[in-house]
Steps between C-alpha positions, in 0.01 A plus 500: 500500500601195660269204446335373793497118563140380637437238760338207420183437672618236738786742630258774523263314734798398727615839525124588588477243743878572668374879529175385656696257730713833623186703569355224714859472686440870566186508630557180734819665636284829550162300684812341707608811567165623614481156803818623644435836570525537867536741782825593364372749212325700808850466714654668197283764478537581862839535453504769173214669698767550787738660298534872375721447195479316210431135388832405311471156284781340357526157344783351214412362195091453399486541850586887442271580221234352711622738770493797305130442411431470871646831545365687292158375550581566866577855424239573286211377814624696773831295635798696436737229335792464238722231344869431557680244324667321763870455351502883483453500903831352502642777330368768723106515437509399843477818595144523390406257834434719673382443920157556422429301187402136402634288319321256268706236361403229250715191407250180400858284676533786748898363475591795236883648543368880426274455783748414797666863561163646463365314779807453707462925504164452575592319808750745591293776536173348560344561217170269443503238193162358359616190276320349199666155447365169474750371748447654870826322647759646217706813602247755394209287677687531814631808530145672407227610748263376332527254213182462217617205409324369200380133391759233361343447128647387201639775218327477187878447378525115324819556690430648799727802491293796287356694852102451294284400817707613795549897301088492447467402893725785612331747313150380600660528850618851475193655350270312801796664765419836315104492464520391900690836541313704272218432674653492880577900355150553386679603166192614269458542169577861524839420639540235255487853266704661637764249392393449181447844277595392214302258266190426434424369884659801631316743348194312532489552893647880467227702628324743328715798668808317385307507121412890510866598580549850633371684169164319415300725282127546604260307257268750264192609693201654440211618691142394533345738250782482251330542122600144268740732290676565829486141589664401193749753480621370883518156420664548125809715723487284835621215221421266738105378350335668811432818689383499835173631621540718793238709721503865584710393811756312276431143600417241257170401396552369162727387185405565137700252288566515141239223466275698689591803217439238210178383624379886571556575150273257390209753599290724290646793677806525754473872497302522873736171626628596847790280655215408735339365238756231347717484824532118645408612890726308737787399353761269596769653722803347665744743785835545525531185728356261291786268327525536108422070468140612633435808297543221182272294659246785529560588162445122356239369735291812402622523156615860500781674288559747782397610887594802713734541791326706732542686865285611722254443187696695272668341188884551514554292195390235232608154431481377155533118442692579153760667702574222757480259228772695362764538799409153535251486850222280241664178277 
């Protein structure tokens, strides 16, 4: 194993210092950012709003990983959008202009070579630019319909080349252009689900339908005047802890958990024990509607293991909190 060399403690507190200095670069440039926000963000909006296809961002350099963020956080809240490296435009991704997209292009300069034939098509077949650039007069600033142009900082750089500042503004800008759109869409958290099934968010604002499936078994039931040995037997096969309670018209009045079982058997004599008798009456229930992120916090605000799906007051299934912990809904 290679040995590691230490720094002494006076190196270590510049280093501490020199990272603390960048922060504080960053959040100047960013509460800069936030003073020159102006009239333009909404005249940019207007514009994407106008148009029926997508939102296509392009940018060279740091100036294209930033733009690939901004796309995909554009697609994922209700603005159809995509990345294309702007060299490759040259080469015949120019194609994917077409007369009914945007085009969102980033250079901090706004004098980058990829950028001209991009534009210069642009121009051609009137296709509407939104520039991010700190410079309003370079080629991209003027040959944009509307130009977010952002504040002239320093770069946390000692030598003022590393994009540091200026790549932390443009992102800040994008996400503010997309949360103006998401909500100019009314995008809700349900359509924010939509695009997003996988992972823990996603599955946390599935709904309950999306849970069951197609093929959700019907939890272990019994009815009002079910004898304990009955009771048992249910909940020991359901394998889920409970059984519901249901009345002679098969809605449900009641759960009987295996706590409920354990605390039954602590009588002198279980023998005459009706469901009735050990049931919990009006349990926790949750519909098909209701999103799986609030079924958790039913279960962990009340500090249940398990609550029925019902409809039209009949249980359809169970939800066990061992079983989302397990495909992941509960860290």
């Amino acid at each position: 194993m290679t040995e590691i060399e230490h720094s002494s403690p006076d190196a270590i507190a510049v280093m501490t210092e020199r990272a603390r200095e960048v922060v504080k670069l960053n959040i100047e440039a960013l509460e800069a950012l936030e003073r020159s926000i102006d009239v333009s963000i909404a005249r940019a909006v207007d514009v994407i709003m106008s148009r029926p296809g997508y939102v296509v961002v392009t940018g060279m350099g740091k100036s294209g990983h930033i733009g690939g963020k901004i796309a995909a956080t554009l697609a994922s809240t209700g603005t159809n959008s995509f990345f294309v490296h702007p060299a490759e435009m040259s080469h015949g991704d120019l194609g994917m202009l077409r007369p009914d997209v945007t085009l969102l292009a980033i250079s901090n300069s706004g004098e980058s070579r990829e950028l001209r034939d991009p534009l210069i098509y642009c121009q051609r077949n009137n296709i509407p630019v939104i520039a991010i650039t700190q410079r309003p007069t370079s080629f991209l600033g003027r040959n944009a319909a509307v130009c977010l142009t952002m504040p002239k900082v320093a770069e946390a750089c000692p030598n003022g080349l590393a994009p540091t500042t200026s790549t932390l503004m443009t992102l800040a800008l994008g996400d503010a252009l997309a949360m103006v759109l998401m909500d100019r869409r009314q995008f809700t958290a349900m359509d924010f689900g939509l695009h997003h099934p996988g992972g823990a968010l996603g599955m946390s604002l599935q709904s309950v339908r999306e849970w069951m499936g197609d093929n959700a078994a019907a939890p272990a039931s019994v009815p009002l005047t079910a004898s304990f040995s009955e009771v048992v037997s249910a909940v020991t096969e359901g394998r889920k802890g409970a059984v519901a309670v249901l009345d002679d018209a098969g809605s449900l009045v009641g759960i009987v958990t295996d706590g409920d079982l354990r605390r039954a058997f602590q009588r002198d004599d279980t023998t005459s024990l009706k469901a009735a008798d050990i049931m919990g009456a009006n349990p926790i229930t949750v519909d098909t509607n209701a999103r799986m992120s609030d079924v958790v916090d039913l279960l962990t605000a009340n500090k249940i293991s398990n609550l029925f799906v019902v409809e039209e007051g009949r249980p359809i299934a169970i939800v066990h909190i061992a079983e989302l912990m397990q495909a992941g809904y509960v860290a």
